[in-house]
C-alpha atoms as a printed R data frame, in Angstrom:
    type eleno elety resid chain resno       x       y      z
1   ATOM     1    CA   UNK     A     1 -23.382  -8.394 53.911
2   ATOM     2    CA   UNK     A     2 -20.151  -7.304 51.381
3   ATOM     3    CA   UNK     A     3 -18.939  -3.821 51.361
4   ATOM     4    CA   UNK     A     4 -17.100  -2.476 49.635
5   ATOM     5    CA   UNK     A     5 -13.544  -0.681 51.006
6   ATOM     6    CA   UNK     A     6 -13.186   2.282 49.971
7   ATOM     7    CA   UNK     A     7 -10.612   3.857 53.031
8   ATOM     8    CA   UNK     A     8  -7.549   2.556 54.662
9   ATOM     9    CA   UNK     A     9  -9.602   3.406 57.694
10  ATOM    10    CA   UNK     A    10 -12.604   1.221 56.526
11  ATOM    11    CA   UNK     A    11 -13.331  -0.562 60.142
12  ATOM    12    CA   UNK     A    12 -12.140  -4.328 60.276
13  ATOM    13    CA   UNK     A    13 -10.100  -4.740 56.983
14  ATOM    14    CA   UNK     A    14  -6.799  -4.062 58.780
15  ATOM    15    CA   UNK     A    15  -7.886  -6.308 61.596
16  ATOM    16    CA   UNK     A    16  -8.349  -8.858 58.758
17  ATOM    17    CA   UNK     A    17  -5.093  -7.735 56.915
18  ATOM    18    CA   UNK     A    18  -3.210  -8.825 59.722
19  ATOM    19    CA   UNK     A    19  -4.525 -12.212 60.703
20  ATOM    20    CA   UNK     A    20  -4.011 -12.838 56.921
21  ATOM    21    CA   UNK     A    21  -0.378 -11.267 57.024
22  ATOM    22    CA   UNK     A    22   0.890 -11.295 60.045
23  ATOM    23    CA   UNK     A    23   4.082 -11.191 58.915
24  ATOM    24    CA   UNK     A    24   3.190  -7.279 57.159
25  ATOM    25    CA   UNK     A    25   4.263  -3.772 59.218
26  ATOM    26    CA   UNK     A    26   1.241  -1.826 59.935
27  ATOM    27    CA   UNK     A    27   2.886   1.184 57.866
28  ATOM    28    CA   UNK     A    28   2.925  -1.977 54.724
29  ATOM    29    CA   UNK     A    29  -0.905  -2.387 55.667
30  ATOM    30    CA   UNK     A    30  -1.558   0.732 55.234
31  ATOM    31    CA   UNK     A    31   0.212   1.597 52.289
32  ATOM    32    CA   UNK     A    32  -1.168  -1.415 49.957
33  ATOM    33    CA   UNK     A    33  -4.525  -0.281 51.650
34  ATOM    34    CA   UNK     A    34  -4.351   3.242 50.612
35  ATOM    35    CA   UNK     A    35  -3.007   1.930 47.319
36  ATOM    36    CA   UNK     A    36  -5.772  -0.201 46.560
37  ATOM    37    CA   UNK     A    37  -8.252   2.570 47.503
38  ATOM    38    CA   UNK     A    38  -6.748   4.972 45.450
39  ATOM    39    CA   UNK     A    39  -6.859   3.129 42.135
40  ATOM    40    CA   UNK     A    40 -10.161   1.603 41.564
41  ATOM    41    CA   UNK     A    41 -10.277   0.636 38.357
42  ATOM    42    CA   UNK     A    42  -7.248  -2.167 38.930
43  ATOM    43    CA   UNK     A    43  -7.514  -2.701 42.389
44  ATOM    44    CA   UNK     A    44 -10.448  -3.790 44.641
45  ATOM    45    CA   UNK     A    45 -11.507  -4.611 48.318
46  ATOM    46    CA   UNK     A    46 -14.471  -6.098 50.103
47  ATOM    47    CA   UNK     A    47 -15.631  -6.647 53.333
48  ATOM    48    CA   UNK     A    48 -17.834  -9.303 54.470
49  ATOM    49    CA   UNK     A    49 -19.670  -8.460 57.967
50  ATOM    50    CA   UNK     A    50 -22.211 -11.389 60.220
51  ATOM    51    CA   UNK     A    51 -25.506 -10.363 60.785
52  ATOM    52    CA   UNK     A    52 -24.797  -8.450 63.998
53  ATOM    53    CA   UNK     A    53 -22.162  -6.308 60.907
54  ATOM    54    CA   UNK     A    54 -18.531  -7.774 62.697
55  ATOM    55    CA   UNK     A    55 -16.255  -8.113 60.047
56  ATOM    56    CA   UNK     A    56 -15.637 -11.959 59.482
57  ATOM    57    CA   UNK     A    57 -13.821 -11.927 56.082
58  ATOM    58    CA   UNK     A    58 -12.501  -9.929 53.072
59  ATOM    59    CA   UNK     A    59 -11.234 -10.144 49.861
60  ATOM    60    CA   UNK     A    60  -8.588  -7.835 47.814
61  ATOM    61    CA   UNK     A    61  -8.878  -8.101 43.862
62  ATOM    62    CA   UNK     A    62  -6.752  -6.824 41.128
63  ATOM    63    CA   UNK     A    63  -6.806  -6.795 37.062
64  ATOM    64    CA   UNK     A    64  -3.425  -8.493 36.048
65  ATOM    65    CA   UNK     A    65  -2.565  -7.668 32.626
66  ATOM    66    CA   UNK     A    66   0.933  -9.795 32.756
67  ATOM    67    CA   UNK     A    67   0.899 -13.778 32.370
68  ATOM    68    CA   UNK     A    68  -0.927 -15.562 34.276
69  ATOM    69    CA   UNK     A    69  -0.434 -19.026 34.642
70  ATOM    70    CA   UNK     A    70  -3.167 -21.033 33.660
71  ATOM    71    CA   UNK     A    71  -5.212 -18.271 31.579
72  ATOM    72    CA   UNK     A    72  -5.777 -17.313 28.181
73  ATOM    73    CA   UNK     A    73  -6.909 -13.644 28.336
74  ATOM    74    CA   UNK     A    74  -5.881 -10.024 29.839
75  ATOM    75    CA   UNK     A    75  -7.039  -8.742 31.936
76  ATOM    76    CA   UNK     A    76  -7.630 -11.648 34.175
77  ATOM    77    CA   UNK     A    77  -9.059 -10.554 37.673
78  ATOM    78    CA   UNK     A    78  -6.445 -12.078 40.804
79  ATOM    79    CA   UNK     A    79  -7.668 -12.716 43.932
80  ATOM    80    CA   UNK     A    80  -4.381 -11.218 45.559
81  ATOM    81    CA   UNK     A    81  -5.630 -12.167 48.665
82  ATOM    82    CA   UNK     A    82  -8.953 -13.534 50.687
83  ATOM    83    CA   UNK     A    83  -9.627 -14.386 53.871
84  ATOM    84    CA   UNK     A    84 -12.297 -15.415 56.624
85  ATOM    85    CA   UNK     A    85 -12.131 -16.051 60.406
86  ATOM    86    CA   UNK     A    86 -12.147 -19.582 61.714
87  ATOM    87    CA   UNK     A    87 -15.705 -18.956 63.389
88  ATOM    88    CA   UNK     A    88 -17.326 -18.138 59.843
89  ATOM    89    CA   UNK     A    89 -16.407 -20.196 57.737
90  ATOM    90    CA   UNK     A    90 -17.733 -23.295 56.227
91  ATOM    91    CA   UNK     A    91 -21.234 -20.813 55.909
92  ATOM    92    CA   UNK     A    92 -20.940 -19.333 52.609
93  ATOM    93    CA   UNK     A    93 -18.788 -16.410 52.898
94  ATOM    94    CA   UNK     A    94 -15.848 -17.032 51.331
95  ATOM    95    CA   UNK     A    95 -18.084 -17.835 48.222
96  ATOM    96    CA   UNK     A    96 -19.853 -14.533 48.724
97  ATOM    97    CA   UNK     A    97 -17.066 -12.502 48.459
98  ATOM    98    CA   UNK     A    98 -15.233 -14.333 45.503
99  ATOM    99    CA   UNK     A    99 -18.284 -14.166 43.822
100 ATOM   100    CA   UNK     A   100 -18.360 -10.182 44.563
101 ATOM   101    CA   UNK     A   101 -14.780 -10.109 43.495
102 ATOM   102    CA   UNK     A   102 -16.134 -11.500 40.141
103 ATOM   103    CA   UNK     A   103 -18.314  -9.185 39.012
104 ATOM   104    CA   UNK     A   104 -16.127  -6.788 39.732
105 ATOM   105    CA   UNK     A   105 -13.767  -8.334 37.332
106 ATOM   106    CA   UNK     A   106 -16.272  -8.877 35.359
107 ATOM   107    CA   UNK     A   107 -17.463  -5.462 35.371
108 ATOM   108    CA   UNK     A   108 -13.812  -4.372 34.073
109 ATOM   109    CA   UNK     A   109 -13.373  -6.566 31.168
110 ATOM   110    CA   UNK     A   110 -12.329  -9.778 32.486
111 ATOM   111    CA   UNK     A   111 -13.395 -13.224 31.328
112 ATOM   112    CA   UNK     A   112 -10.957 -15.268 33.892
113 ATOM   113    CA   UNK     A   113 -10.476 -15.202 37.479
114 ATOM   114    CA   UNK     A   114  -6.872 -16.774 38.782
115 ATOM   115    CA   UNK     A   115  -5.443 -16.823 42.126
116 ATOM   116    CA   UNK     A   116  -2.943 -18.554 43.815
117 ATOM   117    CA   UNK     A   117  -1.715 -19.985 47.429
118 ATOM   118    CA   UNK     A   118   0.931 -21.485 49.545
119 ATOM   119    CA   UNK     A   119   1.880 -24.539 48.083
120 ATOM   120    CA   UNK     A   120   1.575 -26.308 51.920
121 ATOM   121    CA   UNK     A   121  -1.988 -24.283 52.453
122 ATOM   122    CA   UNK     A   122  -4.616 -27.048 51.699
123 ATOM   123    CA   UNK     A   123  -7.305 -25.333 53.583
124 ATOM   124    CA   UNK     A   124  -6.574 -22.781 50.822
125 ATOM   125    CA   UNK     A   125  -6.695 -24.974 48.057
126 ATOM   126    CA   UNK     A   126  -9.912 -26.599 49.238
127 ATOM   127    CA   UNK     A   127 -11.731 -23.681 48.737
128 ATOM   128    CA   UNK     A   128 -10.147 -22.710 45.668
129 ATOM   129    CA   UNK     A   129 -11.718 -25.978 44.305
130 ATOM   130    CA   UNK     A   130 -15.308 -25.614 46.194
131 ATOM   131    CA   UNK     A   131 -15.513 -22.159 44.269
132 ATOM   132    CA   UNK     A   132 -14.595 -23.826 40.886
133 ATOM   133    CA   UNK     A   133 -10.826 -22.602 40.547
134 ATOM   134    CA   UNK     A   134  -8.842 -25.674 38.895
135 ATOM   135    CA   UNK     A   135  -5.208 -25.818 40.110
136 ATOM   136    CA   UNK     A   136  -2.854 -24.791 36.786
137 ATOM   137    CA   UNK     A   137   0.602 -25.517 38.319
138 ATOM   138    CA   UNK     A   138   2.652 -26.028 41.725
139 ATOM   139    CA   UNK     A   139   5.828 -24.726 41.700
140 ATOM   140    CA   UNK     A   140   8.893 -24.401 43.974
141 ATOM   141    CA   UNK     A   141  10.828 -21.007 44.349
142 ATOM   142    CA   UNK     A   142  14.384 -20.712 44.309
143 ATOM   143    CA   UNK     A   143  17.083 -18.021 45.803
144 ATOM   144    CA   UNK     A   144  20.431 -17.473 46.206
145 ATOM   145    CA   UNK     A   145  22.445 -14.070 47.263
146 ATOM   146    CA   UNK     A   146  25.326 -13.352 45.269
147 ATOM   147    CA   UNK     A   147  28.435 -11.847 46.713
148 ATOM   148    CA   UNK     A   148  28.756  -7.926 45.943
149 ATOM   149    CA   UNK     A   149  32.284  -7.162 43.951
150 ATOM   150    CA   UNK     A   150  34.248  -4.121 44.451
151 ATOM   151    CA   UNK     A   151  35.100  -2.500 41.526
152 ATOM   152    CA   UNK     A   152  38.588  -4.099 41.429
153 ATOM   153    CA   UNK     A   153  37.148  -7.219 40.875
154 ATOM   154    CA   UNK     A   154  35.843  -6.430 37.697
């Protein structure tokens, strides 16, 4: 069963948030929970539940009207972020909810889905190519802090 989340309160998805993001504040949770509640025509979020109705995955969904790599169109739906717990997956969930996360998309103009993942995730990437995504580009991210000048340096 997929549900719709339409509350930062919905029960499970921050459960699920933080197994997915574990590195994420619960105040972070919330906020990019309420967020995504309170804008529902660019921002989406489902809930998948087992037959006895325990939350065993979700999916958040947005309309990107920037670049994005690979596409050719705007809006392109993102799958900004899905996940499933070990014990359910491998049964068809995972599909369900991308495919949920498509009509969505669908339902708000969209003729291309994109997502991305951790370069070092294969699990990730597996399913991304079991649900018919096709890998556009890997890329490596680069940083560097630069030293703050006084204003007698300049």
């Amino acid at each position: 069963m997929i549900e719709r989340c339409t509350s930062a309160k919905h029960p499970g998805w921050l459960e699920l948030r933080r197994e997915l993001w574990p590195h994420c504040c619960e105040a972070e949770h919330l906020s990019e929970m309420s967020a995504t509640c309170s804008n529902p025509s660019d921002l989406s979020a489902y809930l998948a539940k087992d037959e006895a109705e325990r939350p065993v995955g979700f999916v958040e969904v947005a309309l990107r009207t920037d670049y994005v790599n690979g596409t050719n169109s705007s809006p392109v739906g993102f799958i900004e972020g899905i996940y499933v717990i070990p014990s359910a997956r491998q049964r068809g969930v995972a599909r369900a909810l991308v495919q949920t996360a498509e009509a969505w998309a669908r339902a708000n103009g969209c003729r291309e889905m994109a997502s991305d993942a951790r370069i070092e995730n294969e699990t990730s990437h597996a399913m991304h190519r079991a649900l018919g995504f096709v890998e556009t580009m890997r890329v490596v991210y680069f940083h560097k802090e630069l030293a703050v000048k006084d204003n007698h340096d300049v």
